[in-house]
N, C-alpha and C positions, 0 to 999 in steps of 0.2 A: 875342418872338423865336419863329420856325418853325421845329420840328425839321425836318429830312431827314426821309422817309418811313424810311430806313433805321435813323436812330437811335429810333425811336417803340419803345416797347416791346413787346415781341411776346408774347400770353401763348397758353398753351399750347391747344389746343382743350379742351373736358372731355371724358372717356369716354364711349362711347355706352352707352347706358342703366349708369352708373356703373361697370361693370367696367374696372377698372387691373388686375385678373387673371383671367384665365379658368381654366380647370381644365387648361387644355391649356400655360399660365404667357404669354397673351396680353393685350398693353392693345387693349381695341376700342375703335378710331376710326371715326365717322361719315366717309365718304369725301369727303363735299365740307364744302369750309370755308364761311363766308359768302358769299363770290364766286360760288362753285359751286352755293350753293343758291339766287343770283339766278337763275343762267343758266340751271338748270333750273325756276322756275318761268317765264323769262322762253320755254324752249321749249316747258312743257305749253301758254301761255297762245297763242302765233303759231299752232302746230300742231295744236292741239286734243288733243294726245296727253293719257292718261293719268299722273297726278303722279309714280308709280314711274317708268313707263317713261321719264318724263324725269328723274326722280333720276340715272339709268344711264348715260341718255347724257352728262349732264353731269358725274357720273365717270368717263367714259373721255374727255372733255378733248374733246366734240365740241362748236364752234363755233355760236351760231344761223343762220348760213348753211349748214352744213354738213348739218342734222339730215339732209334726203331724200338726199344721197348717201349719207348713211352708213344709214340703212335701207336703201336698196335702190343696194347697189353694184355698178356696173355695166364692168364690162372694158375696153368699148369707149372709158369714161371716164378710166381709172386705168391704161390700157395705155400704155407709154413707147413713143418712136421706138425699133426693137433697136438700131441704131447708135448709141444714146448711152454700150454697156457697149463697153469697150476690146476692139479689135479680133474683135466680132462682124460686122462684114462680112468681114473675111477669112474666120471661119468658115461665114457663110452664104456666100458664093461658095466654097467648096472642098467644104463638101457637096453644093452644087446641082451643080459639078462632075461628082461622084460618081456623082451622077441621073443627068443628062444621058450619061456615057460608059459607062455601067452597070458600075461598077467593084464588085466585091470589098468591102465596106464591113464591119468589124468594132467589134463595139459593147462595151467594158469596162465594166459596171459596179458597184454596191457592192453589199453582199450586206443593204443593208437596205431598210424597204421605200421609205425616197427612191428607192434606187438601183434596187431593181425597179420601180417607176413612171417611171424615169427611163429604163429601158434600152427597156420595154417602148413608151413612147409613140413613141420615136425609130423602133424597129421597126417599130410600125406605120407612121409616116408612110414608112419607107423601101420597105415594102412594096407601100404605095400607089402609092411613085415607081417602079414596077417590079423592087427590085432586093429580093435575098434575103439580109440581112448576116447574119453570123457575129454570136452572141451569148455572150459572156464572164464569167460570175459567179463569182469565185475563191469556194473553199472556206477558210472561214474559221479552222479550225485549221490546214490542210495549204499554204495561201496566205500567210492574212493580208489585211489591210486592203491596197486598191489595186493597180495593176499592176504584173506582177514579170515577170522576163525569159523564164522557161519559156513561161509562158501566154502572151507577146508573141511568140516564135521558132512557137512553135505557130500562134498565128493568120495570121501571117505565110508559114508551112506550107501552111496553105491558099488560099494566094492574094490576102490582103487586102489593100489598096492602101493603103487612109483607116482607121486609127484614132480611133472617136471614144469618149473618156471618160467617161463619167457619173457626177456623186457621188464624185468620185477624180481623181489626177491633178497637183494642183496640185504635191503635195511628193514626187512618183516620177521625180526626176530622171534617175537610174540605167537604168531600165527604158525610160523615153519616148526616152531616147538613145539606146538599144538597140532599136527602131523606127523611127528614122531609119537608123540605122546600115544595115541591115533593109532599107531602101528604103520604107517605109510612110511617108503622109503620117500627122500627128498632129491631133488637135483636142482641147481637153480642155474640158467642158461641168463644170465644180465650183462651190462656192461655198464651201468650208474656209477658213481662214486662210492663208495665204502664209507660207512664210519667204523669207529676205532673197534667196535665188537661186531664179528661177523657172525652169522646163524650158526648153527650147529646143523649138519646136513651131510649128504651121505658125498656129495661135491659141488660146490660152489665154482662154477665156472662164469670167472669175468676178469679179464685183462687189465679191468680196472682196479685189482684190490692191492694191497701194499704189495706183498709177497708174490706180486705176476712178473716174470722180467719176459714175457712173450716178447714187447713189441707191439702188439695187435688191438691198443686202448682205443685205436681209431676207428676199429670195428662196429657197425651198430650192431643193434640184438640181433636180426634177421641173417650178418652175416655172421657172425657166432655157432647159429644154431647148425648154419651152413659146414663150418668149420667140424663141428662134434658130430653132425653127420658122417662129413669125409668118416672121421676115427669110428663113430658104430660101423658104417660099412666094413670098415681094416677088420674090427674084433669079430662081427660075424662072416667074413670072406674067412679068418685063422680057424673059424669054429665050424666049417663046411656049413655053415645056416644055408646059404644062396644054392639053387640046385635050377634045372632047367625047368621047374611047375614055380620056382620062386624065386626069377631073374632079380641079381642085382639092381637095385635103381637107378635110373641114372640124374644124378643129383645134377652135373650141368643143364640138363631139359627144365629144370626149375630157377634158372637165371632171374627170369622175368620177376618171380615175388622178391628175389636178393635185390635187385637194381629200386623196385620201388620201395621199399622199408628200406635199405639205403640213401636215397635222396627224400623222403619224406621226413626222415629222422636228421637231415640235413648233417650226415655224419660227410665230413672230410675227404672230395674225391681225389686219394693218393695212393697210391700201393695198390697193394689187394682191393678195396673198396671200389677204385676206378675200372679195374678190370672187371671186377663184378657187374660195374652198371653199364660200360664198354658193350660185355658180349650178353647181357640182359638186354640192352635196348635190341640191339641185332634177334633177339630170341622174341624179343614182343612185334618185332615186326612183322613176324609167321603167322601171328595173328590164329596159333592154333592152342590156346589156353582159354576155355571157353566164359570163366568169369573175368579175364582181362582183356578178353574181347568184345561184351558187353559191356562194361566200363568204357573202354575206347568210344565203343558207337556213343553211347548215353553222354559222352563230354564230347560228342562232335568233333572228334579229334582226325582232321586231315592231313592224309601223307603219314609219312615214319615217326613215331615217337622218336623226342628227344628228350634231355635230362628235366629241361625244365616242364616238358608237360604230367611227367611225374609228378613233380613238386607241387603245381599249382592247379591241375587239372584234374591229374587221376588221386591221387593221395589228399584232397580238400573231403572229395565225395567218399571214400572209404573211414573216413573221420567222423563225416556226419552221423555213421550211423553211433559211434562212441560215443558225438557230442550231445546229440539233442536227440536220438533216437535208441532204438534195441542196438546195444555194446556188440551183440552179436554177427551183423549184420556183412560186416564187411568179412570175416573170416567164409560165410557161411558163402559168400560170392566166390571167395576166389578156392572154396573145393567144392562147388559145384563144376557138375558133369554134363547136366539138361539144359538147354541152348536157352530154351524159352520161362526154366523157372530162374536161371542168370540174370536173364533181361529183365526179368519181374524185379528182384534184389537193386538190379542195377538203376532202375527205373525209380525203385523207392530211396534209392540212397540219391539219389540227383535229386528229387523232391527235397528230401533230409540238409542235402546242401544250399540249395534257395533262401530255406528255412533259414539256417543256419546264417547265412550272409546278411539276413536282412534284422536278426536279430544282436549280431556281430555290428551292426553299423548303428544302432541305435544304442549300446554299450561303447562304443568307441565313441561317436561325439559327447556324451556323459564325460568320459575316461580325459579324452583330451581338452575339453575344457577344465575340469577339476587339475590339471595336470598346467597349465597354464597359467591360472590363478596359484599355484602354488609355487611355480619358478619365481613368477613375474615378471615384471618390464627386464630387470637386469639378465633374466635369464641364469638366476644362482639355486643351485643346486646336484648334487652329484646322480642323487637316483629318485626315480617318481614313483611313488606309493600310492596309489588310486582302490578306492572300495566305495560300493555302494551295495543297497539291498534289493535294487530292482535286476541284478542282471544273470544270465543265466548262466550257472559254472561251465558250463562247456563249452564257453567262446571266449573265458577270462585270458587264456592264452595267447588267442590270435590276437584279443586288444592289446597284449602287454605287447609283443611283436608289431604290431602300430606303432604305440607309442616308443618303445625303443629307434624306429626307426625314424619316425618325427623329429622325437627331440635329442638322438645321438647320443644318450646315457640308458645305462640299463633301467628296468621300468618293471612294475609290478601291476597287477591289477585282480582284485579279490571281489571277490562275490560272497556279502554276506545275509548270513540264512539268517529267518524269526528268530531263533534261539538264540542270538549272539554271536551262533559260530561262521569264523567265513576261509572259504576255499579260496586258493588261488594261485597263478603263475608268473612268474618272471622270466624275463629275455634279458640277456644280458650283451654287450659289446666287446667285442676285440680286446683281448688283456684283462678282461675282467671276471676272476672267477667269481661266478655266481652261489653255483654250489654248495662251493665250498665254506661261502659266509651265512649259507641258510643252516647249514648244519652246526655253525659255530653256533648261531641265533636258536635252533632245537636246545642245544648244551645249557644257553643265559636264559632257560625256561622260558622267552618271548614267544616262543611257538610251541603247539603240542604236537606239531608232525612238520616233515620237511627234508627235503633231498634234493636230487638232481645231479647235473652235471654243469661244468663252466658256463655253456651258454644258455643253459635253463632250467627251472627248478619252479615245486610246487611245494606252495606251505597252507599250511592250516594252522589258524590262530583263532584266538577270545576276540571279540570287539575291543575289549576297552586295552587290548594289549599294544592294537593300531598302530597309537602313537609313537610306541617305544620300542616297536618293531619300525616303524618309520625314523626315528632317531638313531636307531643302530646302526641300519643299513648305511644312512648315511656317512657316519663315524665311519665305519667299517671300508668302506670302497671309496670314501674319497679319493684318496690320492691314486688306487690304481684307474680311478674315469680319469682324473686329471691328466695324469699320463695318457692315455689312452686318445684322451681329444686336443694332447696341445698340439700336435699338428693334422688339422683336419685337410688330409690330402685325395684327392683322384689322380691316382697313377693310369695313367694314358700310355696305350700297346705304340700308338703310332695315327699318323695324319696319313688321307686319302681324301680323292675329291669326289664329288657326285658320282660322275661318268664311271670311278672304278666299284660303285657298291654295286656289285652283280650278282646274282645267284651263285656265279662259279669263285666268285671274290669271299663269300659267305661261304660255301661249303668246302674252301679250301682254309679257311680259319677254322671251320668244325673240327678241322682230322687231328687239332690239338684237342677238342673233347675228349669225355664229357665236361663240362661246365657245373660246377656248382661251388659248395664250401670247400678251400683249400683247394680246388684248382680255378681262380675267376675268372669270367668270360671275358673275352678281349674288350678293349675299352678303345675306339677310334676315336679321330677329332674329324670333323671338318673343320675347317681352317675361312673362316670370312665368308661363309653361306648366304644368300640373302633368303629370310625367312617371308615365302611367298603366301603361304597359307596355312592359317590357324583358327580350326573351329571346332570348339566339342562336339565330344562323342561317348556314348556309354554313360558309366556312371562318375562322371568327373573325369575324364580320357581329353585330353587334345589329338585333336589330327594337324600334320604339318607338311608340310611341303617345302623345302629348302633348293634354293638354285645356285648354283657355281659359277664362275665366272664366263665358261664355255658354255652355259644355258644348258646345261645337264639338270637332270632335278632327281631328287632322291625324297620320298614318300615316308614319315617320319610319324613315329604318336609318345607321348609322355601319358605315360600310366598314372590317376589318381596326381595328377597337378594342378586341376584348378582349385583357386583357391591355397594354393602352396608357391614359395618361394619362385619355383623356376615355371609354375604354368602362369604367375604374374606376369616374369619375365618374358614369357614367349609371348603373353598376350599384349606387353607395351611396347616389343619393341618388331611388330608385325611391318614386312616393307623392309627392315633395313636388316643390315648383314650382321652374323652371328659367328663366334665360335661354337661348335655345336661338340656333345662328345655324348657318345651313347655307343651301343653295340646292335649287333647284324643278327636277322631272322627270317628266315623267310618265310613268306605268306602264300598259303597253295588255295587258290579258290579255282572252282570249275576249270580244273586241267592247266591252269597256268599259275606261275611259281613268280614273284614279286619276293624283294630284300625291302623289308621293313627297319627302318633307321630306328630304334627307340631310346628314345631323348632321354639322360641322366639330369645332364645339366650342358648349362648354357653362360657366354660370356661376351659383354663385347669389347670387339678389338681393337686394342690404340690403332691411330691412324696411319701407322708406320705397315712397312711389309705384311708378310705372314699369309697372301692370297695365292692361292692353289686358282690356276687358269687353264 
């Protein structure tokens, strides 16, 4: 008798190079099972690719027909009809509209950098279409998240016909009614979650609401706006607008603001999304967009951008100016024209970032001890609730993003005002809609405002509600953290020894970039390194040096470890041999290019095999 494929017994994989626990209290798993490591040899062997670089791709679930799309993804490939998102032709015919009658056109948007990419590209192309819109960045303590009635009577004050939303909108019922009311047309350009009653508006445009069957919920706001672009370009090419005194625009020339409001808003690099930040980074290395060229110099950024200098480099300092400075600031960078009033912006918003970091680190040690004393010794609890009244709301995010990543459940952190009242943000973890539990908690009146999406959300609540906003969550996401953390794993691309980490080793793993949420960068091991050299650097950075058994040495740093799990590790177990697993970067200082090892985590090896010589 044949079992069922389903009844066959299923045994576990084994540990990659035998760690069931790492120092950091991880099981490493080889990322592809048997199946996976067919299909990647069955793509080194069609393609001629390199054996890593198909380990990789066959970890990210890329088909053998698929390898050359997914190297080189291409827009013109992965672009959808814009008609297929719910009620994007109403919005592109009420913008094109706007064009054509030269109307008044007011632009809302978020005070982050989605939403300054998002406000600013619209700008541009509205500029282009002859017309000069009003530009709207609420002030993020004195506002708040999305549009509110003052700032809509205000812009309304001055004339504006068309409201259009960026990054906001879908849940500001109150306000977008208050704009019809107004006489203003509406359009809202978002991708947040929905709740059950959407605005009343002349088109709500987001992938995310019930009635989308696009496809495109993976979209952030910036490529969105990108997308309803494409369709006004279609409605006024059908309407003869475009003529030789008023060229077409060319919306691929504006790459560069898609790829950054993509990786800053940490949207999913897949599909469309990857293409966009693909041929975006290739567009910011022309180095001829004169406010993301300022930017660049002002973060000391050597060599080509890559995805993560977005993330952590250029999109921190475009934030600042939202968090702790003028909301305005970063849009007003990237439509500038004048080289030297760029540098001015760009100059203030790096100051703004400083600020910001060193006020971020003094909420964060607050955060994480309050956060500690509240687990305790057992470590129980599903999600950490953290408020206090000294901190400043415009870093409550990044702390919550801390603490999420410390303690591996999703985590909150609020800042609250004299009044009672307090602002704040949550991060949430893998499997865990966040969101989606803040809006239930809007519903059980625990909060007076609150939205977001899966892996992050902002609420606004009373003081004395704290508690029982603190107890809900809990209730609420238990068992999806539980799931989420019963097996805390590091899947590992593949093992390499010193001698092979080379620059050409490193930018033959890029050509599977870019790297970020939902495509992750490759994760290597060394395999019984002896860890030669370990001493701080920065602010809590380890520097490392690791040698092979062939006296090869590979040049290594652990980001933000001292004082944590694995930069204890490194630091007790200096001299002797290591399984090391981290991923490849390279480092360009004065004309010469160095492969930076950066240590995730660390394990040592039973005394059995497993040494790469």
């Amino acid at each position: 008798m044949t079992l069922p494929a389903s009844a066959l017994p299923v045994e576990a994989p084994p540990a990659f190079l035998g760690v069931a626990r790492s120092a950091t209290g991880k099981l490493w798993r080889d990322r592809l099972d048997a199946r996976g490591a067919a299909r990647a040899l069955a793509i080194a062997q069609r393609y001629q690719l390199p054996e890593m670089l198909a380990r990789v791709l066959a970890g990210r679930d890329v088909e053998l027909d698929e390898v050359q799309d997914f190297l080189d993804p291409t827009i013109r490939k992965m672009m959808p009809d814009p008609y297929t998102v719910t009620q994007m032709e109403a919005a592109a015919k009420r913008i094109a509209d706007a064009a054509t009658r030269r109307e008044q056109v007011a632009i809302f948007g978020d005070y982050d950098v989605d939403g300054a990419t998002s406000a600013a590209l619209l700008a541009w192309h509205l500029r282009h279409c002859g017309l000069d819109p009003l530009i709207h960045i609420p002030d993020r303590i004195f506002e708040g998240y999305g549009p509110n009635t003052e700032a809509i009577r205000m812009l309304a004050g001055k004339g504006a016909t068309l409201l259009v939303t960026v990054d906001c909108g879908t849940t500001s019922l109150e306000p977008l009614a208050e704009a019809r009311r107004l006489g203003m047309s509406v359009v809202v350009i978002d991708h947040h979650q929905s709740g059950d009653e959407l605005p009343e508006v002349d088109a709500l445009v987001n992938p995310n609401r019930p009635d989308d069957l696009s496809g495109l919920g993976h979209l952030a706001a910036i490529g969105l706006v990108l997308v309803t672009l494409v369709a006004v370009n279609r409605e006024l090419r059908a309407r003869g607008f475009w003529t030789g005194e008023m060229p077409e625009p060319d919306l691929l020339g504006m790459l560069h603001l898609v790829a950054l409001g993509t990786v800053a808003d940490v949207a999913p690099l897949t599909g469309l999304n990857r293409a966009f930040v693909a041929k975006g980074l290739i567009a910011m290395r022309r180095r001829d967009h004169v406010g993301l060229t300022a930017l660049m110099d002002v973060s000391r950024l050597n060599g080509p951008p890559e995805a993560w200098h977005l993330g952590f480099m250029l999109g921190p300092r475009i934030n600042a100016g939202g968090r702790i400075g003028r909301a305005d600031l970063g849009v007003r960078l990237l439509l500038e024209g004048d080289i030297s009033e760029a540098a001015r912006i760009a100059a203030e918003l790096d100051r703004l970032n400083i600020e910001r970091r060193v006020i971020e680190q003094m909420a964060e040690a607050q955060a994480e001890a309050e956060a500690l004393a509240s687990l305790g010794l057992e470590d129980k609890g599903a999600v950490i609730v953290t408020a206090s009244e000294g901190w400043h709301p415009g870093v409550v995010g990044l702390v919550a993003s801390r603490l999420k990543e410390k303690f591996s459940r999703p985590a909150f952190a609020i800042a609250l005002e004299p009044g009672g009242i307090g602002t704040g943000s949550g991060r949430s973890i893998s499997g865990v809609d966040l969101g989606k539990a803040v809006r239930q908690a809007v519903k059980e009146g625990l909060l007076m405002k609150g939205g977001g999406h899966a892996m992050a959300a902002g609420v606004t609540l009373r003081k004395e509600r704290l508690a029982e906003f603190r107890a809900y969550m809990e209730s609420a996401l238990a068992a999806d953290v539980a799931n989420s953390r019963h097996e805390n794993e590091l899947f590992i691309d593949g093992a390499v020894s010193a001698r092979s980490v080379t620059p050409d080793f490193a930018a033959t793993l890029n050509r599977a970039g870019p790297f970020g949420s939902g495509n992750p960068e490759p994760v290597v091991a060394l395999p019984s390194h002896q860890l030669v050299y370990a001493d701080e650097v920065g602010q809590a950075h380890l520097r490392l040096r690791f040698k092979s058994g062939d006296g090869a040495i590979v040049n290594g740093i652990a980001f933000r470890s001292i004082g944590q799990k694995l930069g204890n590790a490194l630091v007790q177990h200096r001299g002797q041999p290591l399984h090391v697993a981290g991923s490849l970067a390279v480092d360009r200082w004065q004309g010469t290019e160095r492969v930076q090892f950066r240590v995730i985590d660390v394990a040592v090896p039973d005394q059995g095999p497993a040494m790469i010589r």
